[in-house]
C-alpha positions as CSV (number, residue, x, y, z in Angstrom):
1,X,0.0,0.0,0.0
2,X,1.3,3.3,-1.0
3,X,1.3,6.5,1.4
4,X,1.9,10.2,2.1
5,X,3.1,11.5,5.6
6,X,2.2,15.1,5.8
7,X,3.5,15.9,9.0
8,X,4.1,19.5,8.4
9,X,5.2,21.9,5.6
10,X,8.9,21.7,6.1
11,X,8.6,17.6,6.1
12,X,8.3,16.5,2.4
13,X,5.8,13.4,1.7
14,X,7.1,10.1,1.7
15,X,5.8,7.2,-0.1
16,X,6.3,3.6,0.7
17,X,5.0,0.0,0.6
18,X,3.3,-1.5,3.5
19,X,1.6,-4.4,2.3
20,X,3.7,-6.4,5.0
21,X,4.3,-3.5,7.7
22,X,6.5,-6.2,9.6
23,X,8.8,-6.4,6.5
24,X,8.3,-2.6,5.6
25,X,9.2,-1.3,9.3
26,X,12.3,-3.6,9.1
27,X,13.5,-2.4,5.9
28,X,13.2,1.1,7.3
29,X,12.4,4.3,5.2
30,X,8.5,3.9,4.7
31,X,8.0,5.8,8.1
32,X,5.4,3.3,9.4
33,X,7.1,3.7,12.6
34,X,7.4,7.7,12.9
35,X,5.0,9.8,14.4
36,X,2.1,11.6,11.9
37,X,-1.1,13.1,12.5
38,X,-2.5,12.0,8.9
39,X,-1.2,9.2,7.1
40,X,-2.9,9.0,3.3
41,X,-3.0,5.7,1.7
42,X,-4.0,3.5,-1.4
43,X,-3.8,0.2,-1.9
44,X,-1.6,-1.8,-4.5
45,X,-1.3,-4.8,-6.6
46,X,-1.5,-7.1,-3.9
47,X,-3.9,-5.6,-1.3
48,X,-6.4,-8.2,-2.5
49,X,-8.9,-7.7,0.8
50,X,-9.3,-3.7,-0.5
51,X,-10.3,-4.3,-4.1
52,X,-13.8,-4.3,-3.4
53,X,-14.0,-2.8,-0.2
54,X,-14.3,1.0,-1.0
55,X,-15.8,1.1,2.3
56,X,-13.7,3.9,4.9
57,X,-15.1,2.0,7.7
58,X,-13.5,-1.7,6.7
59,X,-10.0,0.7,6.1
60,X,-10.3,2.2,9.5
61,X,-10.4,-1.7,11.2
62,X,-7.0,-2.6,8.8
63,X,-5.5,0.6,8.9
64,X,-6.0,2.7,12.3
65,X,-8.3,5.8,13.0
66,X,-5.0,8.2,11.5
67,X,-5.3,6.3,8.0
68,X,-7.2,7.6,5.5
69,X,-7.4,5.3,2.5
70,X,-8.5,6.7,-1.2
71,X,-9.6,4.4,-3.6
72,X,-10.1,6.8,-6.9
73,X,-11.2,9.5,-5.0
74,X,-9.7,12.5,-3.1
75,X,-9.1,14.3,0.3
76,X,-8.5,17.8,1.5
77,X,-6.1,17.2,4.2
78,X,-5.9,19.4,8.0
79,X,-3.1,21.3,6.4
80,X,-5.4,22.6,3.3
81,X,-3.6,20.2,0.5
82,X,-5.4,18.4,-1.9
83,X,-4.9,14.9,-2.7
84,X,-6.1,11.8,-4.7
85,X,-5.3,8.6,-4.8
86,X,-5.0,5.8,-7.2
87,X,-4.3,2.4,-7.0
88,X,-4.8,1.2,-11.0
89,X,-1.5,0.0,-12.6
90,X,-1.0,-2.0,-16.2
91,X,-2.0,-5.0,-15.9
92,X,0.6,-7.6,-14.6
93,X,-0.9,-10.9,-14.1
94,X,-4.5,-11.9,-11.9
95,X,-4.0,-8.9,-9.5
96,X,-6.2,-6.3,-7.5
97,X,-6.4,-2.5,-9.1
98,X,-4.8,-3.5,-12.8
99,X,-6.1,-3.1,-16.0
100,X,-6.0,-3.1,-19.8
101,X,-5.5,0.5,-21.1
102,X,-9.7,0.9,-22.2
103,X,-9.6,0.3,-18.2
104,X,-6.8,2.5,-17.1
105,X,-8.2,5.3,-19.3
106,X,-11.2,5.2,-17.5
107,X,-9.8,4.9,-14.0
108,X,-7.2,7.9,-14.7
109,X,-10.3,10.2,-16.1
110,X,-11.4,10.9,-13.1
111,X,-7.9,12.1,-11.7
112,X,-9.4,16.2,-11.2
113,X,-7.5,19.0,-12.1
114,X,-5.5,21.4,-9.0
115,X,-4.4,18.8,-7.2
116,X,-1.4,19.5,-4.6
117,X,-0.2,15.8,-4.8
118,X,-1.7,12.6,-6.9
119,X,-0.8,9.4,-5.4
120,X,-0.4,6.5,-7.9
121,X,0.5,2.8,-7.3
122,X,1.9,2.4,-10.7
123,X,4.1,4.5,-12.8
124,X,3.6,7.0,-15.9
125,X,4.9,6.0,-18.9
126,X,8.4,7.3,-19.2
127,X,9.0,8.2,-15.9
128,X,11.2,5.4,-13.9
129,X,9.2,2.6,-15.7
130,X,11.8,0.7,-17.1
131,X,11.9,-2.9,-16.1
132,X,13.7,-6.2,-17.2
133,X,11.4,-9.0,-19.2
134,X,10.7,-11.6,-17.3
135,X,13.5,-14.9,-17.4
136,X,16.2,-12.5,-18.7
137,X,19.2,-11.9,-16.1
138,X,20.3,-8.5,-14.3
139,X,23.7,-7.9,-14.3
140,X,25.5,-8.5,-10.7
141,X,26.4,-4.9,-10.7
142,X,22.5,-3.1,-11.1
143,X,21.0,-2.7,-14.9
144,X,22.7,-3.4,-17.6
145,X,23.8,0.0,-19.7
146,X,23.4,-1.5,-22.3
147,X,20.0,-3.1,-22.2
148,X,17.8,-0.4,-19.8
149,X,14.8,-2.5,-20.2
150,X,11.5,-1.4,-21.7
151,X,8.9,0.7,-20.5
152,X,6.2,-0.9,-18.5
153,X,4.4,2.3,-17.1
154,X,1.1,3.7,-18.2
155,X,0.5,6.1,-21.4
156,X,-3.1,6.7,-20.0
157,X,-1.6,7.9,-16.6
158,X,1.1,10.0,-18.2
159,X,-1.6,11.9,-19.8
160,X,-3.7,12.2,-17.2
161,X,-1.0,13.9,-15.1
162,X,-0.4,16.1,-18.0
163,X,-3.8,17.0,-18.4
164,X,-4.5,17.3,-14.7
165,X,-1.2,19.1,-13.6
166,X,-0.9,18.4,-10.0
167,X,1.9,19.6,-8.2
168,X,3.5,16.6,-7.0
169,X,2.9,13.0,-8.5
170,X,4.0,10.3,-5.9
């Protein structure tokens, strides 16, 4: 599950994965641990008991009281920012929240315009997308230079950011 701390104007957001907090919290970084009076999340590929519990009320029993959980849809926080939150990615095998492009272009209409910060689960095309195919090796030392991988992210999410503008994509 993806999330924003917005603890106050000098802290930036941070965004990590937390669909094991035990393995999150001991990896360190995804500040499941640190103190914040709002926490924003959405869910991800694997966060198979949210799919079709848009519910807040089943969120607030997984999450905590400080959660608040978007599922296509958007949040003014206490500090005056807005943010929405969407969990749709390209499709990658029999997972929650993916989808063809007909379906991604659908999901990412509804992303408004004057946003302060869009929170995605998958990435925009062109935009730190690249990934190996499956079965081919990585290199011991990181990527290969010479083979960056292809592009794996979403054309209909790069356009809606363009078209929506918000002021930070996370």
């Amino acid at each position: 599950m993806n999330k924003v701390h917005l603890r106050t104007r000098s802290s930036p957001p941070r965004s990590g994965s937390c669909s094991n907090p035990e393995a999150a919290s001991a990896r360190g970084g995804t500040g499941l641990t640190q103190p914040s009076p709002e926490v924003i999340a959405i869910a991800g590929n694997h966060d198979f008991a949210l799919e079709d519990a848009p519910d807040q009320g089943v969120h607030r029993a997984l999450l905590g009281a400080r959660w608040t959980y978007l599922q296509d849809a958007g949040v003014t926080t206490a500090s005056g920012l807005n943010v929405w939150g969407t969990s749709w990615a390209p499709w990658f095998g029999d997972l929650p929240f993916v989808g063809d492009r007909d379906r991604l272009a659908r999901q990412f209409e509804r992303i408004p315009a004057g946003l302060d910060i869009l929170i995605v689960h998958g990435p925009s095309y062109g935009f730190g997308d690249r990934a190996l195919p499956f079965g081919l090796p990585v290199a011991p030392s990181g990527r290969d230079r010479d083979n960056p991988g292809q592009h794996v992210g979403s054309p209909e999410l790069t356009a809606a950011i363009e078209r929506a503008q918000p002021r930070l994509a996370v």
